[in-house]
C-alpha positions as CSV (number, residue, x, y, z in Angstrom):
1,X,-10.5,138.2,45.9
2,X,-10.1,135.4,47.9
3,X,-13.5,133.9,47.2
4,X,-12.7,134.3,43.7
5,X,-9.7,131.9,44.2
6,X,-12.2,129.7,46.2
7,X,-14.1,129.4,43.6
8,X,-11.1,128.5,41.0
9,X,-9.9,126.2,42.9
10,X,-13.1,124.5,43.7
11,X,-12.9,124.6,39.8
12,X,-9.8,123.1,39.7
13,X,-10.7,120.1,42.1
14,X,-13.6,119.5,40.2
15,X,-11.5,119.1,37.0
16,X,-9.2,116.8,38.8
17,X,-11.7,114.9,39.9
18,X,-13.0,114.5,36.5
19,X,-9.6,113.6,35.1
20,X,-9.4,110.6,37.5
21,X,-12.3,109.6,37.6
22,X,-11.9,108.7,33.6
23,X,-8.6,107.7,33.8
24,X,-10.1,104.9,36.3
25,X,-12.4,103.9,33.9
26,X,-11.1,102.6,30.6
27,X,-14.4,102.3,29.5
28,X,-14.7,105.8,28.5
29,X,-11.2,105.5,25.8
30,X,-12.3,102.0,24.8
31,X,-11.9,101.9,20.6
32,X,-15.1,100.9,19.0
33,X,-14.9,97.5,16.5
34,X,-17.0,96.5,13.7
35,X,-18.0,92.9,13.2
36,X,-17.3,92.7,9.1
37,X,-20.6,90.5,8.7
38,X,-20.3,88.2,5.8
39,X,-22.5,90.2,2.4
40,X,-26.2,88.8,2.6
41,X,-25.8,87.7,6.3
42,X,-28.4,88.8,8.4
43,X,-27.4,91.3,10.8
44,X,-25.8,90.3,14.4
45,X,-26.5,90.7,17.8
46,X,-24.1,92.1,20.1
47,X,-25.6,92.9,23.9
48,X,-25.5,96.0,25.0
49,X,-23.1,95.1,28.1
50,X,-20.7,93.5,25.6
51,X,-20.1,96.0,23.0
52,X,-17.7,95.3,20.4
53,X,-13.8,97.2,20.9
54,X,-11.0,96.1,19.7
55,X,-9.4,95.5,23.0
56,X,-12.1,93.7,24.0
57,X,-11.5,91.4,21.0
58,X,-7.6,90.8,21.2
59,X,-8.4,89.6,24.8
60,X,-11.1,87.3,23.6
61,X,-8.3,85.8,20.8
62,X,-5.4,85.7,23.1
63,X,-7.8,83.6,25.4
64,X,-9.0,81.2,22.2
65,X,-5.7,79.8,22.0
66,X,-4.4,80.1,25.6
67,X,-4.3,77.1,28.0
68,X,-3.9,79.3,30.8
69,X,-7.8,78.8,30.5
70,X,-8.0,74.9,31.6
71,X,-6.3,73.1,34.0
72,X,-5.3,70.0,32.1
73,X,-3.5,71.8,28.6
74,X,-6.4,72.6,27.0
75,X,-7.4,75.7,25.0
76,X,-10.4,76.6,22.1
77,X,-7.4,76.2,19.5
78,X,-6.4,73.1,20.5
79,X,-10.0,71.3,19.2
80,X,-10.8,73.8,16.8
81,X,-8.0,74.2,14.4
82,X,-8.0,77.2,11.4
83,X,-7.4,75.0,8.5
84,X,-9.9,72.8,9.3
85,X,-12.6,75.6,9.7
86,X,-12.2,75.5,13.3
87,X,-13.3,72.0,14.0
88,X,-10.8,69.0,14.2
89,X,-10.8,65.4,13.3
90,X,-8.3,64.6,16.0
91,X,-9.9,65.1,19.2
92,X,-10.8,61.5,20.7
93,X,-15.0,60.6,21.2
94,X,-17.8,62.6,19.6
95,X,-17.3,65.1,16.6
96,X,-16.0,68.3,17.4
97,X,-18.5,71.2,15.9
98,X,-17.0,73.7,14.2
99,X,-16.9,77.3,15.3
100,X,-18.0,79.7,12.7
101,X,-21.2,81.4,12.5
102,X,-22.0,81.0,16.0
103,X,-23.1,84.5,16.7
104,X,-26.3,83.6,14.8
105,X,-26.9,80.2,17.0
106,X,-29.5,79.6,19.4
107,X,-28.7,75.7,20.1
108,X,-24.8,75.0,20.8
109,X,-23.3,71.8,21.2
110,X,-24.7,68.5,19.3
111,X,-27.4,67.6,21.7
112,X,-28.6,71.5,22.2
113,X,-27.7,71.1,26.1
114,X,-27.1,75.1,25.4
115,X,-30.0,77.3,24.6
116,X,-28.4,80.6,24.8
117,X,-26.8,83.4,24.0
118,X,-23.4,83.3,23.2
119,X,-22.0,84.6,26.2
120,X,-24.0,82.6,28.2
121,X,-22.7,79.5,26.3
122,X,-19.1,80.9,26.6
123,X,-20.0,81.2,30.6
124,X,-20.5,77.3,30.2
125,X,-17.2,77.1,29.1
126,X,-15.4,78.5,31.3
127,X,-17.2,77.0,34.6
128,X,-17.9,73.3,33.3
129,X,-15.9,72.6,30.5
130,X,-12.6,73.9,31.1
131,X,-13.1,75.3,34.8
132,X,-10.9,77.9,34.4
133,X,-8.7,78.6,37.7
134,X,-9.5,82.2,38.2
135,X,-6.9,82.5,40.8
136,X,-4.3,81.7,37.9
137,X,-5.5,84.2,35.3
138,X,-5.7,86.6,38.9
139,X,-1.7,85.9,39.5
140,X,-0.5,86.7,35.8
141,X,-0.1,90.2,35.7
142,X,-0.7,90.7,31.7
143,X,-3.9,89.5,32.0
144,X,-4.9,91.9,34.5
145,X,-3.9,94.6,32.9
146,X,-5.5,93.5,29.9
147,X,-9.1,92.5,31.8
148,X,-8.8,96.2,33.1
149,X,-7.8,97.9,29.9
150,X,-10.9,96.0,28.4
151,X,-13.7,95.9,30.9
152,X,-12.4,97.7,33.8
153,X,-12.3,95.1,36.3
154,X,-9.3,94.7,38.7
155,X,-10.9,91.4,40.3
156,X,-11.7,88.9,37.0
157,X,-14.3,86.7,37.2
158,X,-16.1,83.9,35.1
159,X,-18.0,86.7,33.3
160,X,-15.2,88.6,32.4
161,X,-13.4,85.7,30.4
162,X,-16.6,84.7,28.8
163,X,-17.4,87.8,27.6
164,X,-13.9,88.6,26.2
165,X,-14.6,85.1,24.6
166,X,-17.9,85.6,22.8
167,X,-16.0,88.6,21.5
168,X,-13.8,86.8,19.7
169,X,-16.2,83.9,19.0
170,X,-18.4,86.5,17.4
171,X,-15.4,87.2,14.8
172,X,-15.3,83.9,13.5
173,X,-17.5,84.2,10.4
174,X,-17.1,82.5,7.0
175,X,-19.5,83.8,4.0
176,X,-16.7,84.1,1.3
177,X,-16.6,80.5,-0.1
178,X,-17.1,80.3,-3.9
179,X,-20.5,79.4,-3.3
180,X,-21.0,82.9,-1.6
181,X,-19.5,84.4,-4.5
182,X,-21.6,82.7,-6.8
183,X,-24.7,83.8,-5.0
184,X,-23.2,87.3,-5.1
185,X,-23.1,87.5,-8.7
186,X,-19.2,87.9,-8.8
187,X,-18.5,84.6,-10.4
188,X,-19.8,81.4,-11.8
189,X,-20.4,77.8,-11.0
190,X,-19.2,75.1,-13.4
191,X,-22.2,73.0,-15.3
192,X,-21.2,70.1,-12.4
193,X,-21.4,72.2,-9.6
194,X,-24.8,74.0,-10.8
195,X,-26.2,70.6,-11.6
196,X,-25.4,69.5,-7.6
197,X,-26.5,72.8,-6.4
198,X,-29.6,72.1,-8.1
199,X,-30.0,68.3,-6.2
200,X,-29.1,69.9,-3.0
201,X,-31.9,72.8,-3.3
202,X,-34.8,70.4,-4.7
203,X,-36.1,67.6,-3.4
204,X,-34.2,65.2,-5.4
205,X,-31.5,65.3,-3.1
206,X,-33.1,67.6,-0.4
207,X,-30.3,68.3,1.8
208,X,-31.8,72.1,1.5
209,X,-34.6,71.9,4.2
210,X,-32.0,71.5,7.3
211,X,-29.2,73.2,5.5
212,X,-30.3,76.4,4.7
213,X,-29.2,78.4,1.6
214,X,-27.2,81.4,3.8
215,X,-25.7,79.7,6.9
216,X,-26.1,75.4,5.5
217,X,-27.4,74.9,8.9
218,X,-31.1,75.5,10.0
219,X,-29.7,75.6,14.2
220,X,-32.2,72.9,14.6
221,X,-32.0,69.6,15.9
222,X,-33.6,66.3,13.9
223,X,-33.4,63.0,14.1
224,X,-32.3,62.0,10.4
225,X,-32.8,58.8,10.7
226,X,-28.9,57.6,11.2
227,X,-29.8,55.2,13.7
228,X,-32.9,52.7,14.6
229,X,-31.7,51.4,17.8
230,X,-30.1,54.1,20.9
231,X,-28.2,53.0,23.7
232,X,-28.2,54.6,27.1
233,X,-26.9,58.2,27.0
234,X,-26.3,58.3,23.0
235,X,-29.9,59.3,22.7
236,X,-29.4,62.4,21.4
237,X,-31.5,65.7,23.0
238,X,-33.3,63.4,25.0
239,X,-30.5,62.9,27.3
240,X,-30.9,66.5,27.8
241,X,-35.0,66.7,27.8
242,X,-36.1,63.3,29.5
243,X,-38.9,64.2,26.2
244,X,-39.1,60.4,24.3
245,X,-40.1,63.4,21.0
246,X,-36.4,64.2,21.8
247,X,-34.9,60.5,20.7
248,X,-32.2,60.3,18.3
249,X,-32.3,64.5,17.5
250,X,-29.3,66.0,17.1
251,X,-27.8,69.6,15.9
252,X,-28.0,69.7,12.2
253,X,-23.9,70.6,11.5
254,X,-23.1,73.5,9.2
255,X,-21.8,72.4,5.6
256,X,-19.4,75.7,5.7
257,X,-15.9,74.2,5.1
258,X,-16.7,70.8,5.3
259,X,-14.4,69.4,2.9
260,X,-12.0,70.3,5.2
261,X,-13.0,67.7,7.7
262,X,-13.0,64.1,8.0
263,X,-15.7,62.8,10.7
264,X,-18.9,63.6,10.1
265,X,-22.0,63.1,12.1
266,X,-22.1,63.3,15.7
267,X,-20.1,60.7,16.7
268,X,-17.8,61.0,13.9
269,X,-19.0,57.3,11.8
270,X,-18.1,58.7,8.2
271,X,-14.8,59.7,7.2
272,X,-15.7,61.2,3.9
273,X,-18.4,63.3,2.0
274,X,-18.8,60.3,-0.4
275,X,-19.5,58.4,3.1
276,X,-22.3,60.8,3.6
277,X,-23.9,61.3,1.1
278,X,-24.5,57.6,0.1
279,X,-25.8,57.2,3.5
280,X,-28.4,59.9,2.4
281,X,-29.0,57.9,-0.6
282,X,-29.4,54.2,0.7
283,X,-28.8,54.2,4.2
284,X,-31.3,56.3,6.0
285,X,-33.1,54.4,8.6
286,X,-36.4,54.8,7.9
287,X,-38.1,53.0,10.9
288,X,-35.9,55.0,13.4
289,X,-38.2,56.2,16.1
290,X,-38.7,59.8,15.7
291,X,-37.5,59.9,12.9
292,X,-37.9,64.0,10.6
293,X,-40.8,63.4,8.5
294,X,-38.6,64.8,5.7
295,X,-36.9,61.9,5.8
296,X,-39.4,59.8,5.4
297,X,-41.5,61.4,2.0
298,X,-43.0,58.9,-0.5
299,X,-40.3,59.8,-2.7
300,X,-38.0,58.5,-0.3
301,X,-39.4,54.8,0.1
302,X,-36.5,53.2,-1.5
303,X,-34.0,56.1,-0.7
304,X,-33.2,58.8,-2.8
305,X,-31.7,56.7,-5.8
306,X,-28.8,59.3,-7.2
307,X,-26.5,58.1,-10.0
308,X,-23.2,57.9,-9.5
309,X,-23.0,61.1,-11.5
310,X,-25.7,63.1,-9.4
311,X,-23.5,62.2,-6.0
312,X,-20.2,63.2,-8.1
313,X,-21.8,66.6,-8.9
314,X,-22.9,66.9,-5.3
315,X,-20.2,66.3,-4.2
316,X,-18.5,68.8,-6.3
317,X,-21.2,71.5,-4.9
318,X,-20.4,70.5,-1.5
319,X,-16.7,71.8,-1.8
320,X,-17.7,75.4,-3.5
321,X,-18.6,76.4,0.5
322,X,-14.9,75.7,1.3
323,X,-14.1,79.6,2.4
324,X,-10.5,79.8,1.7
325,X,-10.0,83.3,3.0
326,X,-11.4,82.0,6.5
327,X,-9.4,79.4,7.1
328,X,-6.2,81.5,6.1
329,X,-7.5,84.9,7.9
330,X,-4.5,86.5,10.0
331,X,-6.6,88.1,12.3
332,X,-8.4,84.8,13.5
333,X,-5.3,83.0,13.9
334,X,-2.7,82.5,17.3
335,X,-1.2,85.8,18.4
């Protein structure tokens, strides 16, 4: 008899211990999240210490829009506003990049100083670019009962706040514009917009080879030819490579929403899409060192020579990737 009650309560104990030991880890009640990847998107890599859960995600968006993050006011949200597609034409110096798509990059930021994955690039963030105060997000007690809720940790660290980040960051994806609807089959283009689509994808106006037909951005840096002459430190990804192949290259921008914004390039010289695109046509500076051989085709001797009618129409094209369902998506915006 009594080892039978020896044994049931070594049973017991054992259960207890089990009990704890999961109630100490929140890992094991976390609740799984789906990315909703854009139709026709490639599939998207999530690491296999960062797996998608929805608590994991609501910490990454409360951190987007938080300064608690900077020491000096600044949050994600603050550069990188919804209605403009996550970019911003009022942040003083270079352009701001928007962020969407980004959990298919390889190269982040306009001079590819990042080549990385995205929690890597969001550990950049929080060390060098913000330098979060640790000790701050460490004295508010909602965050660490969050952190723990989400990865377990009662200590949080750099890692931790990047990772919640990239969660988040791996949410913001746009592939619902008309243009994706169009390629979808669920609707159709006007003969304007079809006749720009058709300059964009052919060599006529060939903005197609470095914006690509799913993402509008190959994630490639090139040197297209915006500049002949570079002063120190505005040489683009040779300031990052010392490599003179490097001069004048920088990240080719996503088209995605960009009739919402009004600086384009990587210092921000053109204020419109009409701005841009004549450059294409006229202004290309063909004896810019380095310079993408695609911008220097035989065709292209004495620029691209559109009509006014051919930039109207792609111009018209360029505004079908506006994604209006991104830009006004709830579950992206401030909590």
């Amino acid at each position: 008899m009594k080892l039978r009650f020896a044994i049931l309560f070594f049973l017991l104990v054992l259960l207890g211990s089990a009990c704890k030991k999961k109630d100490d880890n929140p890992q094991t009640s976390f609740t799984p999240y789906e990315i909703q990847v854009p139709k026709q998107f490639p599939a998207i890599d999530v690491p296999a210490d960062n797996a998608m859960s929805v608590e994991r995600l609501q910490l990454g968006r409360k951190l987007y829009y938080d300064t608690i993050i900077s020491n000096d006011g600044r949050a994600c949200g603050n550069c990188h506003y919804q209605p403009q597609g996550f970019s911003s034409d009022h942040v003083p110096g270079n352009n701001v990049l928007p962020h969407v798509n980004l959990g298919w990059s390889k190269y982040f930021l306009w001079k590819g100083e990042k080549n990385c994955t995205l929690e890597d690039m969001m550990l950049f963030e929080v060390n060098d670019f913000f330098e979060t105060n640790l000790n701050k997000l460490n004295a508010n007690e909602t965050y660490r009962q969050l952190f723990y809720k989400a990865y377990g940790v009662k200590q949080i660290a750099s890692k931790d706040v990047a990772y919640a980040l990239a969660q988040f960051f791996r949410t913001l994806n746009s592939g619902n514009s008309k243009y994706d609807k169009y390629r979808r089959h669920e609707l159709a283009l006007s003969q304007n917009e079809r006749n720009g689509m058709i300059i964009f994808f052919t060599e006529k106006g060939d903005c197609f080879h470095c914006h690509n037909e799913i993402f509008l951005t190959d994630n490639a840096l090139h040197n297209n030819g915006l500049d002949s002459i570079f002063d120190f430190g505005e040489k683009g990804r040779f300031d990052v490579t010392g490599n003179v192949n490097d001069i004048g290259k920088y990240k080719t921008p996503t088209l995605r929403n960009c009739e919402l914004r009004h600086k384009f390039m990587h210092d921000g010289r053109y204020t419109s899409l009409e701005q841009v695109i004549e450059f294409y046509n006229s202004g290309v500076k063909q004896t810019s060192v380095n310079i993408d051989p695609l911008m220097t085709l035989p065709y292209k001797e004495n620029g691209l020579q559109l009509t006014q009618q051919d930039k109207d129409d792609l111009l018209l094209f360029l505004k079908t990737f506006t994604d209006t369902a991104y830009i006004h998506n709830p579950e992206l915006s401030k909590p």
